[in-house]
TORNU-627327 format. One record per atom (N, C-alpha, C): residue in three letters; atom name; x, y, z. Coordinates in steps of 0.2 Angstrom, whole numbers. Example, Ala and Ser with C-alpha at 12.3 -4.5 7.8 and 13.67 -1.06 7.14 Angstrom:
BEGIN
R   resn   name      c1      c2      c3
R    ALA      N      66     -28      39
R    ALA     CA      62     -22      39
R    ALA      C      66     -16      39
R    SER      N      64     -11      35
R    SER     CA      68      -5      36
R    SER      C      64       0      39
END
This chain:
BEGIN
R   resn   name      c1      c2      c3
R    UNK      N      19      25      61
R    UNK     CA      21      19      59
R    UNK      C      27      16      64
R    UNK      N      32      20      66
R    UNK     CA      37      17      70
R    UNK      C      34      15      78
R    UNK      N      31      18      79
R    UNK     CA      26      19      88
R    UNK      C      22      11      85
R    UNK      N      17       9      81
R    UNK     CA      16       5      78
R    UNK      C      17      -2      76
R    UNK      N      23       0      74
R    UNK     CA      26      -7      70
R    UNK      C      21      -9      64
R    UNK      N      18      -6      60
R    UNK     CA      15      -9      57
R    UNK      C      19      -9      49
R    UNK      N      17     -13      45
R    UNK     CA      19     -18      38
R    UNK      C      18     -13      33
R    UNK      N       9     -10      33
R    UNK     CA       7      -8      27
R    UNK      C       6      -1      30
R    UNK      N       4       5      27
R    UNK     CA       0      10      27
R    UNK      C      -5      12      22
R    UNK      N     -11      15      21
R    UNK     CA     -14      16      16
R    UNK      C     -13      24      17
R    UNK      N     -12      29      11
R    UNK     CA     -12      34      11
R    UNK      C     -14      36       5
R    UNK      N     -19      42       7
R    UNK     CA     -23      46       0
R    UNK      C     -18      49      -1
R    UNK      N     -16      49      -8
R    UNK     CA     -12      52     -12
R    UNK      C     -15      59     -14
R    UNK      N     -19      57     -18
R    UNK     CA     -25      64     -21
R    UNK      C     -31      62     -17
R    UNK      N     -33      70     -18
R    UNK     CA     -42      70     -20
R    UNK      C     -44      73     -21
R    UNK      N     -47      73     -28
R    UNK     CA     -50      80     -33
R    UNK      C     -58      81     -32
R    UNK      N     -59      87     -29
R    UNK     CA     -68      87     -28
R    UNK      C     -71      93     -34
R    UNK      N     -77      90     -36
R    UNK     CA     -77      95     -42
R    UNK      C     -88      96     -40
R    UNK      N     -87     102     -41
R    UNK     CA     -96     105     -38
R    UNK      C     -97     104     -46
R    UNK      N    -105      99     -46
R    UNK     CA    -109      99     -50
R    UNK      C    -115     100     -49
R    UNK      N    -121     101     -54
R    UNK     CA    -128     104     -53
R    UNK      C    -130      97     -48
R    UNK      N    -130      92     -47
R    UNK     CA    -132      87     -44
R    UNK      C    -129      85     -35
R    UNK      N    -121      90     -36
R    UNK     CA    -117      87     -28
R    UNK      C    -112      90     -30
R    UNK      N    -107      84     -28
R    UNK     CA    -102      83     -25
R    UNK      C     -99      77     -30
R    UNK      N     -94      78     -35
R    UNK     CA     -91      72     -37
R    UNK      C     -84      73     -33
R    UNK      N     -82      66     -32
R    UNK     CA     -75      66     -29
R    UNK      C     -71      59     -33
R    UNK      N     -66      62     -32
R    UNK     CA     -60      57     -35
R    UNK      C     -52      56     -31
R    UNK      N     -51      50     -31
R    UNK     CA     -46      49     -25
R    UNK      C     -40      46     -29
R    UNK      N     -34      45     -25
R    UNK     CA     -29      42     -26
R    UNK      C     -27      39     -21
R    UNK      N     -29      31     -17
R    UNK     CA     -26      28     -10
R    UNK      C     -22      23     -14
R    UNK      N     -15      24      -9
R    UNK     CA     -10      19     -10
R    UNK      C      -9      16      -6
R    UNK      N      -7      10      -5
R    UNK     CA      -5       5       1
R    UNK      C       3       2      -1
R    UNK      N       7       6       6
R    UNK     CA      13       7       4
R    UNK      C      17       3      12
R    UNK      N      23      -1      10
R    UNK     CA      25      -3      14
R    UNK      C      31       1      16
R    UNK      N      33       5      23
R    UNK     CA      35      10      25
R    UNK      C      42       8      25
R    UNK      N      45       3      26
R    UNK     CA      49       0      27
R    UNK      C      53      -2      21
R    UNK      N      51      -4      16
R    UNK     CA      56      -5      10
R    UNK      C      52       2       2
R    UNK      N      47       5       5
R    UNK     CA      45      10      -1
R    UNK      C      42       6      -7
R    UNK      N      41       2      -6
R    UNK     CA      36      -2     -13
R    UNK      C      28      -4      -9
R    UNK      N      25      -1     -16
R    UNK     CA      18       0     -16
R    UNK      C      16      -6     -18
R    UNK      N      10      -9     -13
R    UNK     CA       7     -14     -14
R    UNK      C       0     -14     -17
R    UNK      N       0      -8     -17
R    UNK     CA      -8      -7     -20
R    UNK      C     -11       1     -21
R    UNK      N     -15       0     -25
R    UNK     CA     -18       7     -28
R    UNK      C     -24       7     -33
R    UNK      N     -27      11     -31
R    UNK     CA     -34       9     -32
R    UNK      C     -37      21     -35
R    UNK      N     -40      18     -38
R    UNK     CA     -40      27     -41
R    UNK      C     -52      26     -39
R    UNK      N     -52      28     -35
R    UNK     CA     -61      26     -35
R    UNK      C     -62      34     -34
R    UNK      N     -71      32     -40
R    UNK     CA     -74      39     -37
R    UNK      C     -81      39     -38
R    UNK      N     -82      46     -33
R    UNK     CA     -91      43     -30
R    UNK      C     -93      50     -31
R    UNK      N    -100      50     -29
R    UNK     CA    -104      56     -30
R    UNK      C    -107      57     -24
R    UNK      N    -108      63     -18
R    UNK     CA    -112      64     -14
R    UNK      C    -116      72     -15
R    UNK      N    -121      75      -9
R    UNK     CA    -124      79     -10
R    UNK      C    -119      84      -5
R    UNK      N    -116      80      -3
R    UNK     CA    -109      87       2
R    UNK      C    -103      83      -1
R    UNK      N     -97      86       3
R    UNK     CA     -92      84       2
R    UNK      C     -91      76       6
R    UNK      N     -95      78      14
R    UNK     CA     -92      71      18
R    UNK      C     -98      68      14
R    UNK      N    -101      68      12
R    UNK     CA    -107      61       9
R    UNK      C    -101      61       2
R    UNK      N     -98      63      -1
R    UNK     CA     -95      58      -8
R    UNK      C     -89      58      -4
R    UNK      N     -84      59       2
R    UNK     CA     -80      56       3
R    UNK      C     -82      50       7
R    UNK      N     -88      52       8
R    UNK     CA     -87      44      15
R    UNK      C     -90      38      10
R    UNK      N     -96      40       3
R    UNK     CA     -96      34      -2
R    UNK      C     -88      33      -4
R    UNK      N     -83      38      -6
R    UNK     CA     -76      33      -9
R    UNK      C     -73      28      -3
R    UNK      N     -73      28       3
R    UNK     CA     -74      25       8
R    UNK      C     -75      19       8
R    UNK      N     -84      19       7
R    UNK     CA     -86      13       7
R    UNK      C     -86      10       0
R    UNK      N     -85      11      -5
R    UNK     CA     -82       9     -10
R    UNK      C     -74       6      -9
R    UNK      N     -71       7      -6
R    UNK     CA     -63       5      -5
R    UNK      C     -65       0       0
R    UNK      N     -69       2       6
R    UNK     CA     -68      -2      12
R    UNK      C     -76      -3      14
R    UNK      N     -80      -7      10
R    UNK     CA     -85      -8      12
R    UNK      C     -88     -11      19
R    UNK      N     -84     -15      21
R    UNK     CA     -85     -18      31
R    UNK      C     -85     -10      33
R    UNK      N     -81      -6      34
R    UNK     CA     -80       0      36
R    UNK      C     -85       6      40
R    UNK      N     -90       4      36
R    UNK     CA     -95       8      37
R    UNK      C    -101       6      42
END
Protein backbone atom coordinates (compact mmCIF):
# COMPACT_ATOMS: atom_id res chain seq x y z
CA UNK A 1 0.00 0.00 0.00
CA UNK A 2 2.70 2.56 0.99
CA UNK A 3 5.00 1.55 -2.56
CA UNK A 4 1.36 2.12 -4.12
CA UNK A 5 -0.28 5.00 -2.88
CA UNK A 6 -3.36 3.35 -3.22
CA UNK A 7 -7.02 4.59 -1.30
CA UNK A 8 -8.63 1.08 -0.94
CA UNK A 9 -7.39 -2.50 -0.30
CA UNK A 10 -9.68 -5.57 -0.51
CA UNK A 11 -8.69 -8.17 1.94
CA UNK A 12 -9.97 -11.82 2.52
CA UNK A 13 -10.76 -11.75 6.00
CA UNK A 14 -11.87 -15.59 6.17
CA UNK A 15 -12.30 -18.48 4.20
CA UNK A 16 -14.03 -21.49 5.32
CA UNK A 17 -13.86 -24.72 2.98
CA UNK A 18 -15.93 -27.54 3.85
CA UNK A 19 -15.59 -31.30 1.57
CA UNK A 20 -19.16 -32.44 0.57
CA UNK A 21 -20.41 -35.62 -1.43
CA UNK A 22 -20.78 -33.14 -4.42
CA UNK A 23 -17.08 -30.83 -4.14
CA UNK A 24 -16.06 -28.20 -2.57
CA UNK A 25 -18.20 -25.61 -0.61
CA UNK A 26 -16.46 -22.42 0.11
CA UNK A 27 -17.14 -19.40 2.22
CA UNK A 28 -15.34 -16.13 2.32
CA UNK A 29 -15.09 -12.90 4.16
CA UNK A 30 -13.65 -9.83 1.63
CA UNK A 31 -13.27 -6.42 3.08
CA UNK A 32 -12.61 -3.29 1.36
CA UNK A 33 -10.56 -1.19 3.75
CA UNK A 34 -9.12 2.07 3.61
CA UNK A 35 -5.43 1.74 4.97
CA UNK A 36 -5.05 5.16 5.76
CA UNK A 37 -7.84 6.02 8.11
CA UNK A 38 -8.98 2.01 9.05
CA UNK A 39 -12.61 2.44 8.11
CA UNK A 40 -14.19 -0.34 6.13
CA UNK A 41 -15.94 0.51 3.02
CA UNK A 42 -17.34 -2.68 2.22
CA UNK A 43 -17.92 -6.19 2.87
CA UNK A 44 -19.42 -8.73 1.34
CA UNK A 45 -19.80 -12.53 2.92
CA UNK A 46 -20.11 -14.72 -0.69
CA UNK A 47 -20.18 -18.41 -1.30
CA UNK A 48 -19.94 -20.89 -4.05
CA UNK A 49 -19.43 -24.55 -4.72
CA UNK A 50 -16.81 -26.08 -6.96
CA UNK A 51 -15.35 -29.74 -7.72
CA UNK A 52 -11.79 -28.72 -6.20
CA UNK A 53 -10.82 -26.15 -4.14
CA UNK A 54 -9.49 -23.53 -6.90
CA UNK A 55 -12.94 -24.10 -8.89
CA UNK A 56 -15.06 -22.89 -5.65
CA UNK A 57 -12.46 -20.28 -4.95
CA UNK A 58 -12.10 -18.90 -8.21
CA UNK A 59 -16.46 -19.19 -8.57
CA UNK A 60 -16.35 -16.67 -5.04
CA UNK A 61 -14.10 -14.59 -7.33
CA UNK A 62 -16.29 -14.34 -9.91
CA UNK A 63 -19.17 -13.92 -7.90
CA UNK A 64 -17.45 -10.63 -6.20
CA UNK A 65 -15.65 -9.62 -9.42
CA UNK A 66 -17.44 -10.82 -12.31
CA UNK A 67 -15.26 -8.70 -15.23
CA UNK A 68 -12.37 -10.57 -13.58
CA UNK A 69 -12.35 -13.59 -15.07
Amino acid sequence: IAFTNSRYVMIPAAIHLTRTATGIDAEAVLVLADPRSGAIAWRSYPTATGTSVADALNAIIARVLPDAQ
